[in-house]
Steps between C-alpha positions, in 0.01 A plus 500: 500500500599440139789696395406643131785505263348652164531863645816684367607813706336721279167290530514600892611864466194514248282352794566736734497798323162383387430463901732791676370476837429136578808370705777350345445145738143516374564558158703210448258275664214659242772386213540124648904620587708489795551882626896379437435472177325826466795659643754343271320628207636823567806420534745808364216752550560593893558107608849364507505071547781491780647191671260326801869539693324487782869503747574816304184687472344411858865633706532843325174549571579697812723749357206603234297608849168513566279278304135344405490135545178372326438102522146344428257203372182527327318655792744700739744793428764521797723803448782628741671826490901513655857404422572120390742434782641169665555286195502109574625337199437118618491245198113408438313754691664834503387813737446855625472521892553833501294823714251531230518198202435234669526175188533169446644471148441136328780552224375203260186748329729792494550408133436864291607812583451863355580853548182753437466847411165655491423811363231710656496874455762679653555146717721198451427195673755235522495156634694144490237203416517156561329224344480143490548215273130549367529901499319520862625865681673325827663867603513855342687766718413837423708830550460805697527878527795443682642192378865536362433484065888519454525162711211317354588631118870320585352183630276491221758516240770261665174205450387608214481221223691511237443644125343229297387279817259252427143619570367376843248143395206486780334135565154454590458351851393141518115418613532481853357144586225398763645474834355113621315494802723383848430183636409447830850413624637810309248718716629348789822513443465907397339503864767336701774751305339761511436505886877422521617784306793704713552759254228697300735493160506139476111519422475535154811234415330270756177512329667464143674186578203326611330562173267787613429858326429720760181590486436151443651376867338823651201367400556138592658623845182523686397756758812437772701734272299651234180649478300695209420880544262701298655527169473863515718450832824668315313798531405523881878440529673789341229720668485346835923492495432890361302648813668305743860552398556127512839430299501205221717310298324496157633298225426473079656244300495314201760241319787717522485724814368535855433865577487626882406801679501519921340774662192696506247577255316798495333675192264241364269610217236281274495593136254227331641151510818611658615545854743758506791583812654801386775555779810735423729194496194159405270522241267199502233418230269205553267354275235411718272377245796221403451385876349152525578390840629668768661291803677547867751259559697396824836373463709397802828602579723492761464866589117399544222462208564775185158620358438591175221567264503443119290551185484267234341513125254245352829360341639384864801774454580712755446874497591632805624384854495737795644426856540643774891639620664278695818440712764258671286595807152519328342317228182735440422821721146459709360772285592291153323192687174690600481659135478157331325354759229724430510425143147402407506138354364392171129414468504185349 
């Protein structure tokens, strides 16, 4: 994407008063601007710059109460409803491991930050937003009815920016280039790894360091650990995991953020493209039509093989991993291994 730089705030108030109900995200993508930049423009008029602080926002999270935690990419919505509890500052990659936010926080592409106010009626919806170098959302956490305003008006104004702070610059993102094709000995050497992996997080850095995008060894891999299920396979998931009461780990990420939720789904509801879970504490919306390829991977461990399934987009980036729960004791519950087991596999 091509971040336009001719548009003055007013030029982008203009556009969406000329457009009221298209959304905000979409808007700026109409305009050829990053939704960061469409949120800076109205800066002073319900949006406040404040500080990406991210080791004083993220603790005092937990005294503001309950909270929406909304993280997604260009295809999946993952939003969590609780308190921001169990902090873990750690250097490159800080976290949540708390009851209910569940994150992996990759502090590099937390780069802008804002406080907004929006206006609706006799309603006022207020959030913190986070955006990256480019002006890519990586985070927004929302406020609810019973959040604590006093504590979150405080935090806002102790990171607020300054009077007369330079306005925030946003960089287009380089062209991603062609990922080359693995030799031979690469494939083989993914193969011997990855049959000697003894913990399930050392995946993705394993697969990095041997020069492979994911989708890209998943692909190479062959059919001892992968295998490609109906691309509308996402689907038969959420459903199957639905009716049976089969508890999953379901993850959404992009640069800046991994976003988890463990437990059940229940309330899952089509409207067009989207696939909706509307739980009391998840909300889920999937793109389906951005779904590509769909895949079931094995991945040993030393608690026994972890299964997972994952969507990808015609891009090669990731949209959405579910796995199974697992423990010390258990890598994936037999009902987990008959539900993707009876995935039905791509027609090639």
């Amino acid at each position: 994407m091509t971040i336009a730089t001719r548009l003055s705030p007013d030029d982008i108030k203009s556009a969406q008063a000329a457009e009221p109900k298209i959304r905000e995200r979409d808007l700026a993508k109409k305009l050829g601007i990053s939704e960061g930049e469409f949120t800076a423009a109205w800066e002073g008029d319900g949006v406040t710059r404040i500080a990406p602080d991210l080791d004083t926002i993220l603790p005092r999270l937990e005294g503001i109460g309950e909270l929406m935690a909304l993280s997604r990419n260009e295809h999946a919505v993952h939003e969590k409803i609780g308190v921001y509890d169990n902090y873990a500052p750690r250097e490159r990659v800080a976290m949540f491991l708390g009851k209910a936010m569940d994150l992996r926080i990759f502090r590099a592409h937390w780069v802008h930050a804002f406080a907004v106010e929006k206006v609706s009626g006799d309603t006022v919806r207020r959030s913190l937003q986070f955006f990256d170098a480019h002006g890519d959302a990586v985070h927004k956490i929302h406020c609810r009815p019973g959040s604590d305003l006093a504590a979150w008006q405080t935090l806002i104004d102790d990171v607020r920016m300054p009077a007369g702070a330079s306005a925030p610059g946003f960089t287009p993102p380089a062209e991603k280039a062609a990922a080359p094709e693995p030799t031979e000995d690469q494939v083989a050497e993914l193969r011997r790894r990855w049959a000697a992996i003894e913990d399930t997080h050392e995946f993705q850095g394993m697969i990095a360091r041997l020069g492979f995008r994911r989708l890209q060894a998943i692909r190479a891999i062959g059919d001892e650990f992968t295998s490609r299920v109906a691309d509308d396979a996402m689907e038969a998931v959420l459903n199957l995991a639905a009716n049976e009461q089969v508890p999953l780990m379901v993850f959404v990420r992009n640069p800046g953020i991994l976003q988890i939720h463990s437990g059940t789904v229940a309330n899952i509801k089509r409207t067009g493209d989207w696939l909706n879970v509307m739980d009391p504490d998840f909300h889920l919306h999937l793109r389906t039509t951005g779904i590509a390829e769909c895949w079931a991977i094995r991945r040993p461990s030393n608690e026994g093989d972890v299964l997972s399934v994952e969507a990808y987009d015609a891009e090669g980036n990731r949209i959405l991993l579910v796995n199974g729960i697992w423990s010390a004791e258990q890598a994936n519950r037999p009902d987990w291994q008959m539900l993707v087991r009876g995935l039905p596999r791509h027609a090639a």
